[in-house]
C-alpha positions in Angstrom: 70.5 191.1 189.7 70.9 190.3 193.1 73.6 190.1 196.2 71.2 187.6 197.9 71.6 183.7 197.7 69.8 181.9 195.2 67.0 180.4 197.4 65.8 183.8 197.9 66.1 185.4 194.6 64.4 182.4 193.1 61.6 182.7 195.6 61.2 186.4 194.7 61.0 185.1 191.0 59.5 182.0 191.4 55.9 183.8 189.9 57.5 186.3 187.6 59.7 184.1 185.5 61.9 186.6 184.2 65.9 186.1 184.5 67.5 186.0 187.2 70.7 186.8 188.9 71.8 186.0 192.8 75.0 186.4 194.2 76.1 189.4 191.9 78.7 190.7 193.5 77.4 193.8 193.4 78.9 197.1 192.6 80.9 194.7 190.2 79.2 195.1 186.8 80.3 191.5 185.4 76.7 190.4 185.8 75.0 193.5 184.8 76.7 192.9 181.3 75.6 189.2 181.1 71.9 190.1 181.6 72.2 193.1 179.2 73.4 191.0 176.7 70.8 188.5 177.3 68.2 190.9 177.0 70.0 192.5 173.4 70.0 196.2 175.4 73.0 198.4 176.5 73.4 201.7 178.0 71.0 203.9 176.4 67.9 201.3 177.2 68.9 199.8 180.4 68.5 201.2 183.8 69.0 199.9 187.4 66.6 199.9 190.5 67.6 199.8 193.7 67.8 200.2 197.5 71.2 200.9 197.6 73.6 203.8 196.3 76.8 202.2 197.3 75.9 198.4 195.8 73.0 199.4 193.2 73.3 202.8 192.2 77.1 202.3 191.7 76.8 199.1 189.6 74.7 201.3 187.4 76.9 204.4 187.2 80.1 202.4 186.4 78.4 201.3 183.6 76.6 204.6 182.3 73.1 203.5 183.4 70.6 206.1 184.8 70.4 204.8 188.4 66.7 204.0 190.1 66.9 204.7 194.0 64.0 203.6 195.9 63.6 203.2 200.1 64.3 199.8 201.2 61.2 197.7 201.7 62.8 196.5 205.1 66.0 198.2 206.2 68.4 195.2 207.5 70.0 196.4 210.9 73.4 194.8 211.6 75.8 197.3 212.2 77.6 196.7 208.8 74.0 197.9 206.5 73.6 200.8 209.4 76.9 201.8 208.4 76.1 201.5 204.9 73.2 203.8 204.9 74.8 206.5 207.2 77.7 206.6 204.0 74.4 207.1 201.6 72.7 210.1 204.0 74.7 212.8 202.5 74.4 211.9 198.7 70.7 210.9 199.2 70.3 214.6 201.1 72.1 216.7 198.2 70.3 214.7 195.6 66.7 215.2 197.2 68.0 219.0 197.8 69.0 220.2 194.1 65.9 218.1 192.9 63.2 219.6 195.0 60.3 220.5 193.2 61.2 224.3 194.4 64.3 224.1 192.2 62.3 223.7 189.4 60.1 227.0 189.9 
């Protein structure tokens, strides 16, 4: 499930085969529930993987899904993604803070 244009996601699918979703609309969840459904899962077997809290992670959350967040591959860098990611920086810092491994000692 994808924001990017269909020429891209089907490129980064052309090998893999699986379904496949571009232009999402992302953190609307209209698309989220088509693939679900396609797949026969829901909430408690689903989860979303991501670069993105406020486009990924969001999608997921309005929908109950545990929420994957990994570092982009290659951070874009017009001003409107820069923006984006200095919004994330305080949620990504708390997270990584009350999930350090010394909390758990």
């Amino acid at each position: 499930i994808s924001n990017n244009h269909p020429p891209r996601v089907e490129l980064f699918n052309k090998d893999l085969g699986l379904y496949a979703y571009a232009d999402s609309g992302k953190p609307k969840t209209h698309t989220h529930l088509i693939a679900m459904e396609r797949m026969g899962s829901n909430a408690t077997n689903t989860a979303v993987l991501g670069d993105q809290l406020l486009t990924d992670a969001l999608a997921g959350h309005r929908l109950g899904l545990v929420a994957i967040i990994v570092p982009p591959i290659k951070d874009k860098t017009t001003l409107f993604f820069k923006f984006k990611r200095w919004l994330e920086k305080p949620y990504i810092k708390k997270y990584k803070k009350e999930h350090s491994e010394d909390n758990k000692k």
